[in-house]
C-alpha positions as CSV (number, residue, x, y, z in Angstrom):
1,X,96.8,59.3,84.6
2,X,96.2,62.9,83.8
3,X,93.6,64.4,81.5
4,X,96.2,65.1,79.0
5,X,97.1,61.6,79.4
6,X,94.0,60.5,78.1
7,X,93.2,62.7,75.6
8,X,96.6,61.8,74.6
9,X,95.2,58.2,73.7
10,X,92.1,59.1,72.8
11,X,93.4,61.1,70.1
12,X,94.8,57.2,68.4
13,X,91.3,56.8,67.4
14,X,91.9,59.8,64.3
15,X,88.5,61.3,65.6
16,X,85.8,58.2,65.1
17,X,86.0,54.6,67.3
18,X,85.3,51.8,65.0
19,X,86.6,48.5,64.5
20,X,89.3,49.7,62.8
21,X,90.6,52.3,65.4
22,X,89.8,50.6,68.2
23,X,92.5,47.9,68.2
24,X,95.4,50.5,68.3
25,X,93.7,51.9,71.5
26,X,93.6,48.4,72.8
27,X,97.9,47.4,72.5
28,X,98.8,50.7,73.5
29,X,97.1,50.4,76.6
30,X,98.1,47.1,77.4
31,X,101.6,48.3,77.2
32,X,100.8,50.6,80.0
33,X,99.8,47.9,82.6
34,X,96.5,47.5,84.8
35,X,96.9,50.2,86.7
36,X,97.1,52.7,83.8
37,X,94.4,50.7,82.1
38,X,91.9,51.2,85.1
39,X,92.8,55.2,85.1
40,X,91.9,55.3,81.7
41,X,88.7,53.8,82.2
42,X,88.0,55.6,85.2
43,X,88.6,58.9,83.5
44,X,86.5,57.3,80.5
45,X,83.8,57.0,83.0
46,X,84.1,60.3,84.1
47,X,83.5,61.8,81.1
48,X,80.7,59.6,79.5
49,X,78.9,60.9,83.0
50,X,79.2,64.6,82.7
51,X,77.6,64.3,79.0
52,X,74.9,61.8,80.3
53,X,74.3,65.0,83.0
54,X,73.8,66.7,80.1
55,X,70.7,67.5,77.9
56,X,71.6,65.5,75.4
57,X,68.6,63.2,75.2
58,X,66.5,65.4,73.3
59,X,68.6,67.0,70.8
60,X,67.8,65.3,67.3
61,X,71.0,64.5,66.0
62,X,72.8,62.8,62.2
63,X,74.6,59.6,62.2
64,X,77.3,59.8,58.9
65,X,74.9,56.5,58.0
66,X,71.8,58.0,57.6
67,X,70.3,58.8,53.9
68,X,70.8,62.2,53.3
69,X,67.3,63.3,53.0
70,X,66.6,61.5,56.9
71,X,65.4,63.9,58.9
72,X,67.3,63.9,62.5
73,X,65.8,62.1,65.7
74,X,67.0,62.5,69.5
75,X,68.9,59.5,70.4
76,X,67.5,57.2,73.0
77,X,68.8,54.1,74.8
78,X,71.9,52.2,73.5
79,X,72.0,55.0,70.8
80,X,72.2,57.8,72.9
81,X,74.7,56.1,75.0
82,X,76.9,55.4,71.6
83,X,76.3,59.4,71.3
84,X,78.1,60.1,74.1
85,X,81.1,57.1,73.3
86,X,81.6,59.3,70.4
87,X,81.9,62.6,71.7
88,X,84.7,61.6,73.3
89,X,86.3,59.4,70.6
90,X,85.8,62.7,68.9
91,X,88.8,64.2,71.0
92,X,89.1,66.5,73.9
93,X,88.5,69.9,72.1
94,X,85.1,68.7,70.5
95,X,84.7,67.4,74.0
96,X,84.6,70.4,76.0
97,X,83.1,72.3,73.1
98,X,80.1,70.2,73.5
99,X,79.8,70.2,77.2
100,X,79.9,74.3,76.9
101,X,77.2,74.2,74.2
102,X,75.2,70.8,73.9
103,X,72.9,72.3,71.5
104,X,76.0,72.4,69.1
105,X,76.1,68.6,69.1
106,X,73.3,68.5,66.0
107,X,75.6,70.6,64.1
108,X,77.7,67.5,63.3
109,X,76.8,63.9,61.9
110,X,78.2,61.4,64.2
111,X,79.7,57.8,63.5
112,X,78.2,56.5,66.9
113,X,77.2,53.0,65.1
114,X,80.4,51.1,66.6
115,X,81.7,53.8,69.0
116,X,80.8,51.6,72.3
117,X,84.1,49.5,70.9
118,X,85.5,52.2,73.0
119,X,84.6,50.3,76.3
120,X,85.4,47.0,74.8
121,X,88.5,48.5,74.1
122,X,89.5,49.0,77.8
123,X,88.7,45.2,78.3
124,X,90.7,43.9,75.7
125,X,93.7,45.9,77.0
126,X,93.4,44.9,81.0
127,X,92.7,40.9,79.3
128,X,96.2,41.0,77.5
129,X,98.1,42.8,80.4
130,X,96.6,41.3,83.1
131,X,95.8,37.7,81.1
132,X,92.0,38.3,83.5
133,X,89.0,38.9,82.0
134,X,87.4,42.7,82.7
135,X,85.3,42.0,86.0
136,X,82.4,44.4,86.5
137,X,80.1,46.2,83.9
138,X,82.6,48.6,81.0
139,X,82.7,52.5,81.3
140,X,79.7,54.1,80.2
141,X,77.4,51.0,81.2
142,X,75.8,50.0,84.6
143,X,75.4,54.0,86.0
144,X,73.2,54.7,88.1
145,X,69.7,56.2,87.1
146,X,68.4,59.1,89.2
147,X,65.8,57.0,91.3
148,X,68.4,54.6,91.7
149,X,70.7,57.0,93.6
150,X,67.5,57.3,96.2
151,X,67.2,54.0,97.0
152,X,70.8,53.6,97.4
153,X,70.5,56.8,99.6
154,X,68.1,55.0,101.9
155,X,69.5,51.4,101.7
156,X,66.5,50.2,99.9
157,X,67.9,48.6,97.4
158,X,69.9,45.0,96.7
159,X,74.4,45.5,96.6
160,X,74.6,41.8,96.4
161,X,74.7,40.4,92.2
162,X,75.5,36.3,91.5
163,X,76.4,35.0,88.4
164,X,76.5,31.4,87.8
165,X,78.3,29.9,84.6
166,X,80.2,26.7,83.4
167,X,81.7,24.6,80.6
168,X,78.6,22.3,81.4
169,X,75.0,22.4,82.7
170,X,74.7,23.6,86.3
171,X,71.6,21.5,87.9
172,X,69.0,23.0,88.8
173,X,68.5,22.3,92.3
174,X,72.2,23.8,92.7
175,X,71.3,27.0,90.3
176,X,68.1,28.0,92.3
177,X,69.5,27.2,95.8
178,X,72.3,29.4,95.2
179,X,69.8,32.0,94.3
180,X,67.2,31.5,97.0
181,X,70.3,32.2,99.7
182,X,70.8,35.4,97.7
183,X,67.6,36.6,98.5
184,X,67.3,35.5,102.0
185,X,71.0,37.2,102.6
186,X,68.7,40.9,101.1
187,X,66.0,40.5,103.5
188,X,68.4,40.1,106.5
189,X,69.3,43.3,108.0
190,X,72.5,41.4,109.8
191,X,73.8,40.9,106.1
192,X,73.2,44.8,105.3
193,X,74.9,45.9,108.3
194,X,77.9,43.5,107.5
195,X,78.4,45.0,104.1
196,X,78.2,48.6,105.6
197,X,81.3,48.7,106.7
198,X,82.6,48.0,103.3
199,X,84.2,50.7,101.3
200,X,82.5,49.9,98.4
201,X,78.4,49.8,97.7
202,X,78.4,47.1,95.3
203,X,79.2,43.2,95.6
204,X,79.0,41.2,92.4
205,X,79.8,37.6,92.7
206,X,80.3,35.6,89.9
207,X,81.3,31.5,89.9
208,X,82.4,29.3,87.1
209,X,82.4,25.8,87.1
210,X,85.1,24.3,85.0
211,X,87.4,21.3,85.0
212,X,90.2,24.0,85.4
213,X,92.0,24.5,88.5
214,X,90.2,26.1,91.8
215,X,90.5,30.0,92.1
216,X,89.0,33.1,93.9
217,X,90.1,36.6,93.6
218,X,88.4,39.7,94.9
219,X,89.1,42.9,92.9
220,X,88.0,46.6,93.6
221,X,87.1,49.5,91.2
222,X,85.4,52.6,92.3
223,X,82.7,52.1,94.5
224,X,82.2,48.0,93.5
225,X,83.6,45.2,94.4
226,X,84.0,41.8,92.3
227,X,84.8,38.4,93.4
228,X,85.4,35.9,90.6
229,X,85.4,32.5,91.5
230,X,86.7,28.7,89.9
231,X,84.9,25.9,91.1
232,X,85.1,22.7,89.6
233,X,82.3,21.2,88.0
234,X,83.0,17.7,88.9
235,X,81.7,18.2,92.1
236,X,77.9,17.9,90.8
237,X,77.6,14.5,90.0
238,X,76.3,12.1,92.4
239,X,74.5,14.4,94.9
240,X,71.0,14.2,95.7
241,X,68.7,17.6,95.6
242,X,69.5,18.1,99.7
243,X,73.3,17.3,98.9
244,X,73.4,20.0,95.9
245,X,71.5,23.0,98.0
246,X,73.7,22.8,100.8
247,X,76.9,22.6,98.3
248,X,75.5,25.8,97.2
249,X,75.3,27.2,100.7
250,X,78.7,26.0,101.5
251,X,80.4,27.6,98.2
252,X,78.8,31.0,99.0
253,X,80.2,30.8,102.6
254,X,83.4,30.4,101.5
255,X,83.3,33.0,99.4
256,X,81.5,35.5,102.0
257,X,84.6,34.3,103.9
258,X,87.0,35.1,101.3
259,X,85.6,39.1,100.8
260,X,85.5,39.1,104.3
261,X,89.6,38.6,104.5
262,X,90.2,40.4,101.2
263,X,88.5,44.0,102.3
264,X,89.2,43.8,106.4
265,X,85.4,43.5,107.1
266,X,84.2,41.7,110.1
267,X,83.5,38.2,110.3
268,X,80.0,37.7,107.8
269,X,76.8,36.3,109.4
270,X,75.9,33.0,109.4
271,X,75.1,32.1,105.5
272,X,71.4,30.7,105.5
273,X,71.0,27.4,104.7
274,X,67.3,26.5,102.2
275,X,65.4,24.6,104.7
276,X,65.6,21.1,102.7
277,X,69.8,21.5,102.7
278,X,71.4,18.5,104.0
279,X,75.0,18.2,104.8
280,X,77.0,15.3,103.6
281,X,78.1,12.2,105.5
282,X,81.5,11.2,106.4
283,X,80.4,8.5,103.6
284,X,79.2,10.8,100.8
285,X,82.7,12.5,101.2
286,X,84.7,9.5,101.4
287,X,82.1,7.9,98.1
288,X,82.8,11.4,96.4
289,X,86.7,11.4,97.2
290,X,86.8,8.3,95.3
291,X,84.7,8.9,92.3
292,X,87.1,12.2,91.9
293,X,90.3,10.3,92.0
294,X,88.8,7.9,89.4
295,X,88.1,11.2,87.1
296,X,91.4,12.3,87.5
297,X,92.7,8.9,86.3
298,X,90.4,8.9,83.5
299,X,91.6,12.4,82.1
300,X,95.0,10.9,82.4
301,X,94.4,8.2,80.3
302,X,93.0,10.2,77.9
């Protein structure tokens, strides 16, 4: 996708992204497919970062909802980053003009209420061509901060995110084991050289526990990768606290596993196991075997 291309669909918006404008941005870029859909947000991206390398931040500015006797304010946080979502939405020539002259961005009150519907837009478009939800943060949210780009610079700093989630309650012992190997996979050096080799600077896991069917998938954007995973829930019931924390070990080896295969790295390093993990019996798994079938006989019935 060229510039032009995008400017192209930027221009559906009529100048302001809103509820109302946002939705016609959405179905036309589901027409395109995925792959157009992550060019556009990749040249979204782009451009949100050259006017958050701008000085932006401390130019008091008018949104079209403010009283007319408000006196102006520089933009900060979530507002200053709707700033820049409508700059673009403004279209390509305010675009540029701005980037030439920021200062020129308080001659103009802005509608930058609603205008990070631009990002959601991009989701809703990839969900309805691709039936997947939008894995990773939108364009224009999760950049880096200055000191951030240090520590990545120097390797001190974590490239390993989980995200646990489910029709039902997780237990506990299951949540924080999951988490504890997390953190003993960042203090190990093996792990960090492992992921080295990786294209990307960035893995974010995420697992959801449902009754629907078993699933992983590894995806790649930029510099980030994303493996979403299915589990099912049923699994949980039953299983004592040593059971649970080495279910949770297990899971994140297979996934480890899984990125491994789907990005051509090297085999992973041993996943750590919490030290009150133990393993199941050949009569917990035969027990647990059964009390599944028996599930799956019940939903049937229902």
């Amino acid at each position: 996708m060229t510039q032009e291309d995008f400017w192209s669909f930027i221009d559906l918006l009529r100048g302001t992204a809103n509820q109302h404008t946002t939705p016609a941005l959405a179905e036309a870029l589901a027409c395109e497919g995925q792959v157009r859909i992550e060019e556009f947000a990749d040249i979204l991206a782009e451009n949100l970062q050259y006017l958050a390398s701008e000085p932006l931040s401390g130019i008091p500015v008018r949104d079209v909802n403010d009283p007319s006797d408000a006196t102006p304010v520089p933009p900060v946080g979530d507002a200053l980053i709707n700033l820049h979502f409508a700059i673009v939405a403004a279209g390509g020539s305010r675009f540029q003009q701005i980037r030439k002259h920021p200062n020129q961005v308080a001659d103009y009150a802005w509608d930058f209420s609603e205008s990070d519907g631009l990002a959601e837009a991009v989701s809703t478009a990839y969900e309805i061509a691709t039936g997947q939800p939008w894995l990773g943060p939108l364009p224009g949210f999760g950049t880096d901060e200055p000191e951030e780009s240090t520590a990545l610079a120097t390797r001190d700093t974590s490239w390993l995110s989980l995200a646990l989630h489910g029709d039902n309650d997780i237990p506990t012992t299951y949540f924080d084991a999951a988490g504890a190997v997390v953190d003993m996979i960042h203090a190990d050096p093996q792990w960090r050289t492992w992921w080295s080799r990786a294209e990307q600077r960035d893995l974010d896991i995420e697992i959801e526990y449902t009754s629907q069917a078993e699933r992983s998938r590894v995806t790649t954007r930029k510099r980030r990768a994303f493996a979403s995973v299915r589990r099912n829930g049923s699994r949980f019931p039953g299983l004592n606290k040593g059971r649970l924390t080495h279910l949770a070990a297990t899971d994140l080896e297979a996934i480890f596993t899984h990125v491994s295969t789907s990005l051509s790295l090297p085999t992973p390093p041993q996943v750590p196991r919490p030290a009150h993990a133990i393993p199941p019996t050949k009569q917990d798994e035969a027990t647990h075997a059964r009390l599944e079938e028996l599930r799956q006989r019940h939903r049937k019935h229902l």
